[in-house]
C-alpha positions as CSV (number, residue, x, y, z in Angstrom):
1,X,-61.7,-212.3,-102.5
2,X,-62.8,-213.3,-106.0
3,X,-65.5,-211.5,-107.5
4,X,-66.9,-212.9,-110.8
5,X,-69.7,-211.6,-113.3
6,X,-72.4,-214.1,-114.6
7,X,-70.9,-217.6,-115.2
8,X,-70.9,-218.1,-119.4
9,X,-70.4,-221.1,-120.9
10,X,-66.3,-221.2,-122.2
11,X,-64.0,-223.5,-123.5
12,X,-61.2,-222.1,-121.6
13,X,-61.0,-222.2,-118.0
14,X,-58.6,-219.5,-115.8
15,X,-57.0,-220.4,-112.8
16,X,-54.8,-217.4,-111.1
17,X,-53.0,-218.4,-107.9
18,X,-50.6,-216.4,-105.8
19,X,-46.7,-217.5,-105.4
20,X,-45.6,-217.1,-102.3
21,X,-42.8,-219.1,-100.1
22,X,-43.9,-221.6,-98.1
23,X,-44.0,-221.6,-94.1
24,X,-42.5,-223.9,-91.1
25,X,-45.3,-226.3,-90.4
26,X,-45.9,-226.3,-86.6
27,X,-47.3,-229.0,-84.6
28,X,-49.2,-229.1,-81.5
29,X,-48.7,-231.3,-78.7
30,X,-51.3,-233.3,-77.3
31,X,-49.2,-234.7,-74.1
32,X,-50.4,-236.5,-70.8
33,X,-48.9,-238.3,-67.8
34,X,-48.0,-242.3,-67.6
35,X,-50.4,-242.6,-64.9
36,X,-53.4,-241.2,-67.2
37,X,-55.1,-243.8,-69.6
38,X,-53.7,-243.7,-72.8
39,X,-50.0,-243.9,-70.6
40,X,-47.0,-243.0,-73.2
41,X,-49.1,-243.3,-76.3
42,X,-49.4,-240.0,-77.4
43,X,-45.8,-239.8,-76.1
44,X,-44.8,-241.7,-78.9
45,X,-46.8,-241.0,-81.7
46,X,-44.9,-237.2,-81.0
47,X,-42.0,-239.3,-81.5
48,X,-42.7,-241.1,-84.6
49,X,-44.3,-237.8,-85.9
50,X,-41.9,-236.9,-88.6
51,X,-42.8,-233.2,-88.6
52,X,-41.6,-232.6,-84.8
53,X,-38.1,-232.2,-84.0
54,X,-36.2,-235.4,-82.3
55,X,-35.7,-234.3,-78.4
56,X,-37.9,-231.4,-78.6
57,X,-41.2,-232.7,-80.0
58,X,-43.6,-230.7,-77.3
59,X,-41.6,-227.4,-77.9
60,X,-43.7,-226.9,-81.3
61,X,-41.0,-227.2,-83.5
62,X,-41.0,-228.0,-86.8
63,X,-38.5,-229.3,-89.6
64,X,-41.1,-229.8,-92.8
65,X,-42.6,-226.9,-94.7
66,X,-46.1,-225.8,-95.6
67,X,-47.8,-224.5,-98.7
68,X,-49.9,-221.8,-98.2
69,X,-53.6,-222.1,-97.5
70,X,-54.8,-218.9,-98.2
71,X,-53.8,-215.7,-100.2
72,X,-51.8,-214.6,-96.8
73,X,-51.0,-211.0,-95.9
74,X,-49.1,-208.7,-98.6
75,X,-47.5,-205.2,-97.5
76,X,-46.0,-202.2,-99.2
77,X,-42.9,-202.4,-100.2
78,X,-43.3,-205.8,-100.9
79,X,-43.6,-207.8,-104.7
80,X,-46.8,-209.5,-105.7
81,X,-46.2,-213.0,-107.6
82,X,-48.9,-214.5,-109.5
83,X,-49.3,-217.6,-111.5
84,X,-52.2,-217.3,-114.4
85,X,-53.1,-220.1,-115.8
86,X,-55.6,-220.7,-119.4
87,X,-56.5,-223.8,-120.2
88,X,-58.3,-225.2,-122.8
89,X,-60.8,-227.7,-121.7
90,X,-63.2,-228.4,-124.7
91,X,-62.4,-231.2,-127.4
92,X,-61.9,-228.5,-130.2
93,X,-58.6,-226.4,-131.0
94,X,-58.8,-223.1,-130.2
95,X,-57.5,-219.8,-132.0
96,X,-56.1,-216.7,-130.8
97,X,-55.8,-216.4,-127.5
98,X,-55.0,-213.1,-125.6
99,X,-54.7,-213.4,-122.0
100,X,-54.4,-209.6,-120.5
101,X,-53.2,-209.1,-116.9
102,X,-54.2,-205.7,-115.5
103,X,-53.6,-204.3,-111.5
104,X,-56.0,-201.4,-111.2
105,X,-55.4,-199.1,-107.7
106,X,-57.1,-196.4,-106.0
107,X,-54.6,-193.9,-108.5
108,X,-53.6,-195.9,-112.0
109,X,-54.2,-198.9,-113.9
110,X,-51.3,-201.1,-114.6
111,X,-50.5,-203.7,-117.4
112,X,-48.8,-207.1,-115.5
113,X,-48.7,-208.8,-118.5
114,X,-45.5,-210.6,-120.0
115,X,-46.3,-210.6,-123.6
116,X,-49.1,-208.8,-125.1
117,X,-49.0,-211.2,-128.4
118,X,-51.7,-213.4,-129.1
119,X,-50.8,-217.1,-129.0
120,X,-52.6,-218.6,-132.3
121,X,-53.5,-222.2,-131.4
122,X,-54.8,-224.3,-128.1
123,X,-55.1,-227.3,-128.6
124,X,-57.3,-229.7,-126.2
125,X,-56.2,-230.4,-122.5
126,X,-53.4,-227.6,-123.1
127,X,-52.6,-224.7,-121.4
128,X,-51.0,-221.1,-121.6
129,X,-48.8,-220.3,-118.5
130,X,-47.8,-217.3,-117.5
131,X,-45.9,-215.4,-114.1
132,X,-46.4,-211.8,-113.1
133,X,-44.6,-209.9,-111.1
134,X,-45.3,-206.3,-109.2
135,X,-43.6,-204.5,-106.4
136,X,-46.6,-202.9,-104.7
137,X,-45.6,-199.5,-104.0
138,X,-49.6,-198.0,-102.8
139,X,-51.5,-199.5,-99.7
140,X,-55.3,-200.0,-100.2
141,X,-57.8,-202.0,-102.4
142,X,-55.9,-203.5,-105.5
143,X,-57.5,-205.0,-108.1
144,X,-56.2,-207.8,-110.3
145,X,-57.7,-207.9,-113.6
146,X,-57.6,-211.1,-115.8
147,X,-58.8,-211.1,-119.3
148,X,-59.2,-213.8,-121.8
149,X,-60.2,-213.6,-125.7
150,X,-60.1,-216.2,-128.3
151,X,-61.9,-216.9,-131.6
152,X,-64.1,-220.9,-131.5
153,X,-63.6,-223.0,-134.6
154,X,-66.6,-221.6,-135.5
155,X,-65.1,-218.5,-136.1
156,X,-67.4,-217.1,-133.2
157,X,-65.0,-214.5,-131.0
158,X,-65.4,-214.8,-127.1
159,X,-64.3,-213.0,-124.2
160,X,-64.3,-213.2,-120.4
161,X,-62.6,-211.2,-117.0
162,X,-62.3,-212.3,-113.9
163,X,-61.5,-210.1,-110.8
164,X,-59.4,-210.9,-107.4
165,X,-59.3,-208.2,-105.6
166,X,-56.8,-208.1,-102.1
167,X,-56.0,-205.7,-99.4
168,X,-52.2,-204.4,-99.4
169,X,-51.3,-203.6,-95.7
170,X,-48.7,-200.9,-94.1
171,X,-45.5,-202.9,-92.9
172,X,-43.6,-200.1,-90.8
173,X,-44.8,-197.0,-89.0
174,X,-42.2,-194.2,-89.4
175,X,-41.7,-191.2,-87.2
176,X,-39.2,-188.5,-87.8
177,X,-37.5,-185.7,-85.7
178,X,-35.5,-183.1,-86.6
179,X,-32.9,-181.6,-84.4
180,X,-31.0,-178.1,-85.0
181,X,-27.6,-178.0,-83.8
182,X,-26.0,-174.7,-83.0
183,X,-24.1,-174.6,-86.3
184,X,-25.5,-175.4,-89.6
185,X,-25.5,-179.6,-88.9
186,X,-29.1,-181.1,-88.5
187,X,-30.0,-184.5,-86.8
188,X,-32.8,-186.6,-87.9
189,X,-33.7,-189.4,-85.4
190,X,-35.9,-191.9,-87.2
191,X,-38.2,-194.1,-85.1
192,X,-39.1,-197.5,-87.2
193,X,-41.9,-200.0,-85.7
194,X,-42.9,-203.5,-87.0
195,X,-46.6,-203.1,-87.6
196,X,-46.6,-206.6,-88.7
197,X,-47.4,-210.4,-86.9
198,X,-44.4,-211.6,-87.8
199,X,-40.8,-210.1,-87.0
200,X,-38.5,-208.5,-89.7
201,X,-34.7,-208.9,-90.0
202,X,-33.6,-205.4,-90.9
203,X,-31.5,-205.9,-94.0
204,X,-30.5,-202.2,-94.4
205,X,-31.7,-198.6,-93.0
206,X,-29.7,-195.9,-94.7
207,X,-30.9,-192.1,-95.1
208,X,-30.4,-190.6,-98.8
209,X,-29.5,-187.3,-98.5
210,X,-30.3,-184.4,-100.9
211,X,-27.6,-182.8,-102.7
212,X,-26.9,-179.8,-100.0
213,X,-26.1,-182.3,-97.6
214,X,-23.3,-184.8,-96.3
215,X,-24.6,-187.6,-93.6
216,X,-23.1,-189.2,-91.3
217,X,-24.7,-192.5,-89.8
218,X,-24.7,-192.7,-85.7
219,X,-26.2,-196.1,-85.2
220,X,-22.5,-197.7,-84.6
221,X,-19.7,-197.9,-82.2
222,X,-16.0,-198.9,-81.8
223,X,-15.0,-202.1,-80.4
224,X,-11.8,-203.1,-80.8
225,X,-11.4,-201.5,-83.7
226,X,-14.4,-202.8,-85.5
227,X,-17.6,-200.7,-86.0
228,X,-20.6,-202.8,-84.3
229,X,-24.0,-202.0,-84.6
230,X,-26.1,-200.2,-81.7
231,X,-28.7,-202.7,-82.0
232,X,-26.2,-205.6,-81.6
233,X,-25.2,-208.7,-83.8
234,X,-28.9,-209.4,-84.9
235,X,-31.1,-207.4,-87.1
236,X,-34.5,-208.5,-86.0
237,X,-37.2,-206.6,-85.4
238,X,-39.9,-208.5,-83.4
239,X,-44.0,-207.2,-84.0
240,X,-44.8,-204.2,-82.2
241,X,-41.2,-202.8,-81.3
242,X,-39.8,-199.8,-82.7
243,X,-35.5,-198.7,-83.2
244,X,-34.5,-195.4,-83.2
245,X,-31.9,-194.2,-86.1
246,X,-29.5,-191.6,-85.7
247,X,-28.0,-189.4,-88.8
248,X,-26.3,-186.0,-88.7
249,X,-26.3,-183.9,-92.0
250,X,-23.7,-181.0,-92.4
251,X,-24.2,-178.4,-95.5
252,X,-21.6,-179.0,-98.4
253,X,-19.1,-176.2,-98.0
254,X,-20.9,-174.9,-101.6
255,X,-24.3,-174.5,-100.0
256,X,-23.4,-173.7,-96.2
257,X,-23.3,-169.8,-96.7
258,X,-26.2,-169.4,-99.0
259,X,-29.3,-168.4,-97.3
260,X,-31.3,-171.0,-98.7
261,X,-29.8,-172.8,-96.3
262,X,-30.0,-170.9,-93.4
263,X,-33.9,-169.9,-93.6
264,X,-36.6,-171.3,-94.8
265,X,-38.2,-175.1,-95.8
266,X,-34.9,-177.1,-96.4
267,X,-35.0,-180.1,-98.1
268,X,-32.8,-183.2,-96.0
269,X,-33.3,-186.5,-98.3
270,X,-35.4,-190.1,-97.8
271,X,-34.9,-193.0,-95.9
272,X,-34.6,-196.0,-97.8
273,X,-35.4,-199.4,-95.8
274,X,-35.0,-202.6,-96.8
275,X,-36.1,-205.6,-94.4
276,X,-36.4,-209.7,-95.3
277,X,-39.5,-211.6,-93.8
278,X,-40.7,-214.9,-93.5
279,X,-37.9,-217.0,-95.4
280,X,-36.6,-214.6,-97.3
281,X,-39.2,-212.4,-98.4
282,X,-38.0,-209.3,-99.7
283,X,-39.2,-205.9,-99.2
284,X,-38.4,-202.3,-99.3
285,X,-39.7,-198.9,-98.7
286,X,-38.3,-195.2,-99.4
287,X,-40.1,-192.6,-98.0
288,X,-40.7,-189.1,-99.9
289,X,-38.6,-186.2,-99.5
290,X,-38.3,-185.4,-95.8
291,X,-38.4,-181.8,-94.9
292,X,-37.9,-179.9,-92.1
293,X,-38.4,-175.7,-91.4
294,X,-34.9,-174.2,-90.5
295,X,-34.7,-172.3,-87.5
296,X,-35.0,-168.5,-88.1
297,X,-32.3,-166.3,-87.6
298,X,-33.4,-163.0,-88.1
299,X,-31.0,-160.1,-90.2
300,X,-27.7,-161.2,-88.3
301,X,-26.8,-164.5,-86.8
302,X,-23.9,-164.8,-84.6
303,X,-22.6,-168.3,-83.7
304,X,-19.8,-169.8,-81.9
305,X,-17.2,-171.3,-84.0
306,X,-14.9,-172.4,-81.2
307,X,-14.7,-171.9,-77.0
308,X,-13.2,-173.6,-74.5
309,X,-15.3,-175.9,-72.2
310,X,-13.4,-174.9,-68.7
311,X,-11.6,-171.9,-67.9
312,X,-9.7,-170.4,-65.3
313,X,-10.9,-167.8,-62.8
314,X,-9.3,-164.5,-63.5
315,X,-7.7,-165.8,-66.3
316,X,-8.6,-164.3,-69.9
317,X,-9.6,-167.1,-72.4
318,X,-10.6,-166.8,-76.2
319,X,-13.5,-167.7,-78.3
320,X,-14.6,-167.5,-82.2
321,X,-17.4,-165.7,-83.1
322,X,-18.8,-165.8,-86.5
323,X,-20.9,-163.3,-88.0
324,X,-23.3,-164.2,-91.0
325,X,-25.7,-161.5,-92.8
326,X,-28.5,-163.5,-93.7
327,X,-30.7,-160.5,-94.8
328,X,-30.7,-159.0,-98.2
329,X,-29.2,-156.0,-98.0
330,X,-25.5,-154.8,-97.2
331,X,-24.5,-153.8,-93.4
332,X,-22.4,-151.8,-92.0
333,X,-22.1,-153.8,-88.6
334,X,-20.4,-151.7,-85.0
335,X,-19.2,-154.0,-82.6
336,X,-20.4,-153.3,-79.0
337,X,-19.2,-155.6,-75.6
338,X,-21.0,-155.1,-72.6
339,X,-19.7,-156.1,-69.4
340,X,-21.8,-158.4,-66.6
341,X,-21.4,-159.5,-63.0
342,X,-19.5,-162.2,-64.0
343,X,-18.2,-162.3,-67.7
344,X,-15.6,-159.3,-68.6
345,X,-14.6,-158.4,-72.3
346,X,-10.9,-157.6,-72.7
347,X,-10.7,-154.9,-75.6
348,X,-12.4,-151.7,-77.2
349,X,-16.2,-151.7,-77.9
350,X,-17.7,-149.4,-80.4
351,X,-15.4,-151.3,-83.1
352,X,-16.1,-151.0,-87.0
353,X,-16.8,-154.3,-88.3
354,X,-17.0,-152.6,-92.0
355,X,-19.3,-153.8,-94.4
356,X,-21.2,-157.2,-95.1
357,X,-22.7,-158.2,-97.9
358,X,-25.3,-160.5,-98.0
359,X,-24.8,-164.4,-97.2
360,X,-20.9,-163.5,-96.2
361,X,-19.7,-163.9,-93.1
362,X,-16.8,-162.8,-90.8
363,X,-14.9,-164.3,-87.9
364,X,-14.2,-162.7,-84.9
365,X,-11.5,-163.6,-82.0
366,X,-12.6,-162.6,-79.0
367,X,-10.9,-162.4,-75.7
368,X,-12.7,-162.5,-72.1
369,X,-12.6,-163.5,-68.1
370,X,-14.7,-164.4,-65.5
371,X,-14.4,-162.9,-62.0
372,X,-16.9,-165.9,-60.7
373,X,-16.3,-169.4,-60.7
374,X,-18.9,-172.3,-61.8
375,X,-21.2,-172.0,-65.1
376,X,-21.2,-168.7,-66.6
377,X,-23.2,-167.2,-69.3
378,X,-21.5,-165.2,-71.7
379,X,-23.8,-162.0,-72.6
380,X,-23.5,-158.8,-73.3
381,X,-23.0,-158.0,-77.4
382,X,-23.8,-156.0,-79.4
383,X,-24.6,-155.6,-83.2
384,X,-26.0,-152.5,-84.7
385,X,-26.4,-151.7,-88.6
386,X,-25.3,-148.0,-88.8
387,X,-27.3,-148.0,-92.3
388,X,-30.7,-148.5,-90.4
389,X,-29.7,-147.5,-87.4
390,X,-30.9,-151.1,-85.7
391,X,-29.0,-152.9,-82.9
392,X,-29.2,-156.8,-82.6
393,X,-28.9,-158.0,-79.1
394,X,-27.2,-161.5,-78.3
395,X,-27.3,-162.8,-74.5
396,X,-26.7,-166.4,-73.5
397,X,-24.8,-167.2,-76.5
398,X,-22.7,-170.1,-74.8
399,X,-21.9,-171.2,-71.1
400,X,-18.1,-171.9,-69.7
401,X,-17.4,-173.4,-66.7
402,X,-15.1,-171.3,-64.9
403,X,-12.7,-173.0,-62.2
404,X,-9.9,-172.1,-59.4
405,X,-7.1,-171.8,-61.0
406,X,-4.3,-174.5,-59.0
407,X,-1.8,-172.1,-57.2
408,X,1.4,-174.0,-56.2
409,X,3.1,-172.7,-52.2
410,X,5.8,-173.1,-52.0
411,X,6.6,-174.5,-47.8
């Protein structure tokens, strides 16, 4: 929407258009039976219409282009073209002309223009061209700002604006999840919807981690020994539906014992889309840094480094425990097992761990054995800090599915 002060009489004239690509022209069919009046006439002028596809003209097909008849939609992410266009239509040169280009937003004022030189003759019936460019990275009321000065041959200096002001529109809602594993590795599913009329091909969708993290993308699988996308051959995102994006982030070795880490606001990177619309049109988003609150794991966490998934009954079996002091002080940790229904420990409780400092960790191979077959808990440790005298109790730590050991007998 253009909006002008008082008209003043000039001998320039500014015309500012937007560049965008054009669009498939689509026909509609106006179709009857033989047995109606007009018979096969409207048949045929389909036919001879050369904007409808041979063999298909009442599927609304087209094969010619349009130009655009309005300014047309323009999201974030997106670039803003614009043609600006002075020209001079008295009978008299004109003398230093300045054309100024401005965007102003809810936030900042931006100068689009190419050259900021003043261009020091026009003669009659000429013009001064001139393309800007702007990838519109704010959604809201923007403002284009044109500006023209020149000096008559008079010597009289004049000066004019003109406003066109526009609506930039959210492309993509995105939703994000975080997901704590059992060890330090997080998973972020991001849900991505086409908020848009039109659908989107899906040029790339890549997460950016920050520099405590490695990812790994999950949005592929094996087939026949080429990784294929999830979402199949085609990237296209029709209006309204949404994909969901897998990534798992695992600590650099440098950062995984420091308790930055472990507690607190972590920070896990931005998601960088880039999508092509229309024929072509390019656009991309990156969202700010995505953060997520790590779990809490009080003074002492104890996590499971390896375990078997089945077991035999009244068999012993082993698992890795690993001990990480995530407080600020030094411990001086004693090892207590405590037996249950089900789940035995196999050695001496009341064992010195020694002292751990803090952010260091130690690993512990235990040995156990179930007296009870299906999906056992394993309980019963201990951890108390002789310094403070505190005991940190760990139940359900991991699950084992114990089976009936195969017994050969002999005939």
């Amino acid at each position: 929407m253009e909006v002008n002060p008082p008209k003043q009489e000039h001998l320039l004239a500014l015309k500012v258009m937007r560049l965008t690509k054009p669009t498939l022209f689509t026909n509609i069919p106006v179709t009857c039976e033989e047995k109606d009046l007009p018979g096969d006439l409207f048949n045929q002028l389909m036919r001879d219409d050369p904007s409808t596809v041979n063999g298909a003209e009442i599927l609304m097909l087209g094969e010619m282009l349009t130009l655009p008849q309005n300014f047309g939609n323009i999201f974030l992410g997106e670039t803003f073209s614009s043609y600006i266009s002075v020209h001079n239509d008295s009978n008299q040169v004109v003398k230093d002309i300045l054309v100024k280009a401005d965007l102003q937003t809810s936030s900042q004022r931006l100068n689009l223009s190419a050259s900021n030189a003043a261009v020091a003759e026009l003669k009659p019936d000429c013009c001064i061209d001139d393309v800007i460019h702007h990838e519109v990275k704010e959604i809201g009321t923007h403002i284009l700002v044109c500006a023209v000065s020149y000096t008559t041959q008079g010597g009289e200096k004049m000066y004019f604006r003109k406003f066109f002001k526009f609506q930039v529109l959210k492309p993509l809602d995105v939703k994000t999840k975080f997901y704590n594993a059992e060890t330090d590795e997080v998973f972020l599913e991001a849900q991505i919807q086409n908020i848009t009329t039109s659908p989107m091909f899906m040029e790339k969708v890549s997460l950016e981690p920050s520099i405590m993290y490695n990812v790994t993308e999950l949005n592929s699988v094996s087939q026949a020994g080429e990784c294929v996308s999830t979402f199949g051959s085609r990237g296209y995102l029709q209006p309204m539906d949404t994909r969901q994006y897998l990534y798992c982030l695992k600590p650099k070795k440098e950062f995984a014992e420091k308790a930055g880490i472990i507690k607190g606001v972590t920070v896990i990177g931005k998601l960088d889309i880039v999508w092509k619309t229309n024929l072509g049109e390019r656009g991309r988003l990156q969202t700010s840094q995505l953060q997520r609150m790590a779990p809490g794991y009080g003074d002492v966490r104890l996590s499971l480094e390896a375990i078997p998934d089945t077991v035999n009954l009244e068999e012993p079996f082993h698992i890795t425990c690993k001990i990480t002091n995530c407080s600020e002080r030094t411990m001086d940790l004693v090892l207590e097992m405590c037996n249950t229904n089900s789940i035995h420990w196999c050695g001496i409780s009341g064992r010195q761990l020694g002292k751990l400092h803090p952010s260091s960790s130690l690993c512990l191979a235990l040995t156990l054995l179930s007296s009870v077959q299906g999906l056992q808990s394993i309980s019963g440790l201990r951890l108390t800090d002789t310094f403070l005298k505190r005991t940190y109790e760990y139940d359900d730590i991991a699950q084992v599915c114990v089976v009936s050991s195969a017994v050969e007998v002999e005939a």
